[in-house]
Biotite code that builds the C-alpha atoms (Angstrom):
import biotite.structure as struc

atoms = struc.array([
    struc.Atom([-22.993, 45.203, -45.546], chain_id="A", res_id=1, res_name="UNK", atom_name="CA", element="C"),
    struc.Atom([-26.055, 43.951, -43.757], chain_id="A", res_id=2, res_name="UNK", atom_name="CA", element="C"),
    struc.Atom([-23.996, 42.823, -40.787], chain_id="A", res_id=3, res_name="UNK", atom_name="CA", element="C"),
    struc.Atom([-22.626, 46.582, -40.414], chain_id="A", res_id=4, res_name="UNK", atom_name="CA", element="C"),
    struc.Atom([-26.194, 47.399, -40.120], chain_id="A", res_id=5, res_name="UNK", atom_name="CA", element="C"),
    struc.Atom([-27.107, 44.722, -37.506], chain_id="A", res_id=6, res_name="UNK", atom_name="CA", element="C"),
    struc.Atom([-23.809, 46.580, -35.547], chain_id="A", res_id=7, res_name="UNK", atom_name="CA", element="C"),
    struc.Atom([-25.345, 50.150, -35.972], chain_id="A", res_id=8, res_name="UNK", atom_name="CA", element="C"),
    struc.Atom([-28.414, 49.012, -35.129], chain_id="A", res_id=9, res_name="UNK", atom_name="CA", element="C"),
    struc.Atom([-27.556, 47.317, -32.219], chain_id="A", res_id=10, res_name="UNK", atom_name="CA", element="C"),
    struc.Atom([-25.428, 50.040, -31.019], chain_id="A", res_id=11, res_name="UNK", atom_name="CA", element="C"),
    struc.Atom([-28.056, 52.479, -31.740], chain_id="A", res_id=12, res_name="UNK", atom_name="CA", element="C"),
    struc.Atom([-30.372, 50.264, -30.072], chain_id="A", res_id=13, res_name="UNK", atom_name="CA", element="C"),
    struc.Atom([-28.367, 49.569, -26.927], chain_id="A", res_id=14, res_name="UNK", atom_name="CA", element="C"),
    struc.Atom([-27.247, 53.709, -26.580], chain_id="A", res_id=15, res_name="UNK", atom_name="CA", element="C"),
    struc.Atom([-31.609, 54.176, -26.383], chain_id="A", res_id=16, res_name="UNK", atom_name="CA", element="C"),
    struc.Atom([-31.526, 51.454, -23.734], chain_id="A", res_id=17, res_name="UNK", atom_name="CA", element="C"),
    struc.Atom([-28.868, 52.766, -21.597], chain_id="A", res_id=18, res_name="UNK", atom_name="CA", element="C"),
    struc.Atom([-30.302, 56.010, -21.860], chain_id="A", res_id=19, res_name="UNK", atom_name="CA", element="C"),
    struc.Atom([-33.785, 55.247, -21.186], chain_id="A", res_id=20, res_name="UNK", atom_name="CA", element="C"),
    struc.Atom([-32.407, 53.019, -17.713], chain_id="A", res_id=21, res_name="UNK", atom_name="CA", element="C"),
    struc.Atom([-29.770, 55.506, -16.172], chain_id="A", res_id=22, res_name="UNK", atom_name="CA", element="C"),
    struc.Atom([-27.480, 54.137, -14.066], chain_id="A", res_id=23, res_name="UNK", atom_name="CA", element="C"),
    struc.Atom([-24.010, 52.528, -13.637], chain_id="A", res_id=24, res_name="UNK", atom_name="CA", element="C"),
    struc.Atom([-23.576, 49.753, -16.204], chain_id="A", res_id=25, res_name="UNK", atom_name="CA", element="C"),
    struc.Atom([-20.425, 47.455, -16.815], chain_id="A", res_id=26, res_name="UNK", atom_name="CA", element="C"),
    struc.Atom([-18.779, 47.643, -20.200], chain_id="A", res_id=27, res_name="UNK", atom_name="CA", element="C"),
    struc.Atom([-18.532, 50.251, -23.222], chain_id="A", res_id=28, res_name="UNK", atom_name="CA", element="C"),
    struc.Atom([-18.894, 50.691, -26.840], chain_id="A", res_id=29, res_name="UNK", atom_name="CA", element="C"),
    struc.Atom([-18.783, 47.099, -27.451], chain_id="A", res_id=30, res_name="UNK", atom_name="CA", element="C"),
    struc.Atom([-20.789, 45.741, -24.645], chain_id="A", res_id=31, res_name="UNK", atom_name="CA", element="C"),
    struc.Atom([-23.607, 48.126, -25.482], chain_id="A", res_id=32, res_name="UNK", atom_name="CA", element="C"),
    struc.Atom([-23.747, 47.156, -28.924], chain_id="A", res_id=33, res_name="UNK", atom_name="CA", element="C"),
    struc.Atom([-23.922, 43.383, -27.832], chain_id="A", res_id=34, res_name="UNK", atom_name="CA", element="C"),
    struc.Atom([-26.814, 44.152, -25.301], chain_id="A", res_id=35, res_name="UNK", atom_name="CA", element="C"),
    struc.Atom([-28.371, 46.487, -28.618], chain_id="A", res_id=36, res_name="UNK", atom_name="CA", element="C"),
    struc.Atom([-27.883, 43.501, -30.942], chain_id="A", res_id=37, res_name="UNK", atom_name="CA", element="C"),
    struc.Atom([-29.057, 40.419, -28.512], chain_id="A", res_id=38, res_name="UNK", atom_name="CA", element="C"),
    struc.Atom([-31.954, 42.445, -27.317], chain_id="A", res_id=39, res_name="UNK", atom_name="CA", element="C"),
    struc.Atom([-32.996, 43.657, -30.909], chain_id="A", res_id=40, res_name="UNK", atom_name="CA", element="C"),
    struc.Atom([-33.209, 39.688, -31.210], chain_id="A", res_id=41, res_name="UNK", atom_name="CA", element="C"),
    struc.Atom([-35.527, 39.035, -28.248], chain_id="A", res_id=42, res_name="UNK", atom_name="CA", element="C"),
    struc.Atom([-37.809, 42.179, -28.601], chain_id="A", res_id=43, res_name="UNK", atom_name="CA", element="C"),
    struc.Atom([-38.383, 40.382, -32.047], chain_id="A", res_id=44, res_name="UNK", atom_name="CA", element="C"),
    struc.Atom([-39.074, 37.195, -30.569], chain_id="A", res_id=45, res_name="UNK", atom_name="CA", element="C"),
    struc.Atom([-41.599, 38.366, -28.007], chain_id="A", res_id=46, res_name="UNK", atom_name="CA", element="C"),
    struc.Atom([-43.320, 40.742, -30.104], chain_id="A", res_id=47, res_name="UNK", atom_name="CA", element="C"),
    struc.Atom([-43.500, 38.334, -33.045], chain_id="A", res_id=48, res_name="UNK", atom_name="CA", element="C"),
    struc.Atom([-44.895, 35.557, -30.707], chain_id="A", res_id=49, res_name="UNK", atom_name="CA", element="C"),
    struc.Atom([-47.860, 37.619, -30.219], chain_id="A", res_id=50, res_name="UNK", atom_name="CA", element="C"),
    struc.Atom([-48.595, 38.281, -33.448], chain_id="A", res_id=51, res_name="UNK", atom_name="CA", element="C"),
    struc.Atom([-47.178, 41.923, -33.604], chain_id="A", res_id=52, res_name="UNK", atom_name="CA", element="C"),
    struc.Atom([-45.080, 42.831, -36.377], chain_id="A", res_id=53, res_name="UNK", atom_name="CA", element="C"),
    struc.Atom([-44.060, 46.071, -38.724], chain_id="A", res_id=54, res_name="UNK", atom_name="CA", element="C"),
    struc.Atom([-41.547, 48.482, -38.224], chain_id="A", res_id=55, res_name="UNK", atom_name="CA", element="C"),
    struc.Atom([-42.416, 50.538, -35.199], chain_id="A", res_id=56, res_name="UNK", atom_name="CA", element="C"),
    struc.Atom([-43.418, 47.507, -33.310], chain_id="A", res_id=57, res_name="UNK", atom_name="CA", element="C"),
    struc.Atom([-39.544, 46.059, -34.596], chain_id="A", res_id=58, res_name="UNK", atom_name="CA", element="C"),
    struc.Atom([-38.412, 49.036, -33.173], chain_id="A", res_id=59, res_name="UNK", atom_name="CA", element="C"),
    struc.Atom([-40.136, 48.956, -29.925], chain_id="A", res_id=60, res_name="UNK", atom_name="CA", element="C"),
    struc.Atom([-39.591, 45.456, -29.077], chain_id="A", res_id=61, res_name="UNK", atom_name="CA", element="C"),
    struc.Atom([-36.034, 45.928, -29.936], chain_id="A", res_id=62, res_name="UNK", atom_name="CA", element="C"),
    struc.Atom([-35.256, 48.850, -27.615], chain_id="A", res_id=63, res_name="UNK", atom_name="CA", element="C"),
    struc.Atom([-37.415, 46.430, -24.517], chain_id="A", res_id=64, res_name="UNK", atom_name="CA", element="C"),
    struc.Atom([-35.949, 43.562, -25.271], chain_id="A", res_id=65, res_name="UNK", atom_name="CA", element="C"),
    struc.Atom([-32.322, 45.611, -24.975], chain_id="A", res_id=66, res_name="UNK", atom_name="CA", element="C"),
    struc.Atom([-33.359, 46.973, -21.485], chain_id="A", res_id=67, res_name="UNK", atom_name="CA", element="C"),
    struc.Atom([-34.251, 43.602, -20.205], chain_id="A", res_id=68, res_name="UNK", atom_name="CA", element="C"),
    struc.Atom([-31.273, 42.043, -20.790], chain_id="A", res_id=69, res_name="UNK", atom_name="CA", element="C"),
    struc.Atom([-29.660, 45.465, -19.403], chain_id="A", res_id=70, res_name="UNK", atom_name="CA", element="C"),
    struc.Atom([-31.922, 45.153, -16.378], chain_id="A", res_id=71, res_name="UNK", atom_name="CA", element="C"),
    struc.Atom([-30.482, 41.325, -16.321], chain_id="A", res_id=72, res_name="UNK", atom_name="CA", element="C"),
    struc.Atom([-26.576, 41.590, -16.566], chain_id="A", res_id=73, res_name="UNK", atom_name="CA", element="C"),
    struc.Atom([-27.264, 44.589, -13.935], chain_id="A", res_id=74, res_name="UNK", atom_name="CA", element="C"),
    struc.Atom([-28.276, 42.117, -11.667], chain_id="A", res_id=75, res_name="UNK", atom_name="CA", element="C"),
    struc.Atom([-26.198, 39.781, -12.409], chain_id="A", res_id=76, res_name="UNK", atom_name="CA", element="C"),
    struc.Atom([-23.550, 42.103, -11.519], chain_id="A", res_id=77, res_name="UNK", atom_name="CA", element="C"),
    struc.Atom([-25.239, 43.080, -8.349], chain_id="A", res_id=78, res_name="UNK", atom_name="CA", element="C"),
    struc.Atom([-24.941, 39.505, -7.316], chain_id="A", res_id=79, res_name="UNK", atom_name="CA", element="C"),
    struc.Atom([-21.471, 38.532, -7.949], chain_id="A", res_id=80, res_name="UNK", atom_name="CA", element="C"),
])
């Protein structure tokens, strides 16, 4: 059960990120959730590291830390 959360999460998570950086991005439902998931992981990481933690900060760092890595395959894209 709690990794069908971490999916709907992510997914949830990644749909806000795509949303909030418009654009053309590679990849669907499942990359999306991925990007969601992995950047739900290191919004945690950067907002725990300085000492912020708590729901709404979860959810904050979760939804940057999905549009970074969006911002980063982009360009990894762009360059290949």
């Amino acid at each position: 059960m709690g990794l069908l959360i971490v999916v709907v999460f992510g997914l949830f998570v990644g749909v806000l990120a795509k949303l909030l950086l418009p654009g053309k991005d590679p990849g669907g439902w499942i990359v999306t959730s991925l990007l969601g998931i992995a950047g739900s992981w290191v919004g945690h990481l950067l907002f725990s590291s300085i000492g912020m933690t708590g729901l709404a900060s979860s959810i904050i760092g979760a939804i940057l830390g999905a549009m970074l890595l969006l911002l980063l395959v982009r360009v990894i894209r762009a360059r290949t």
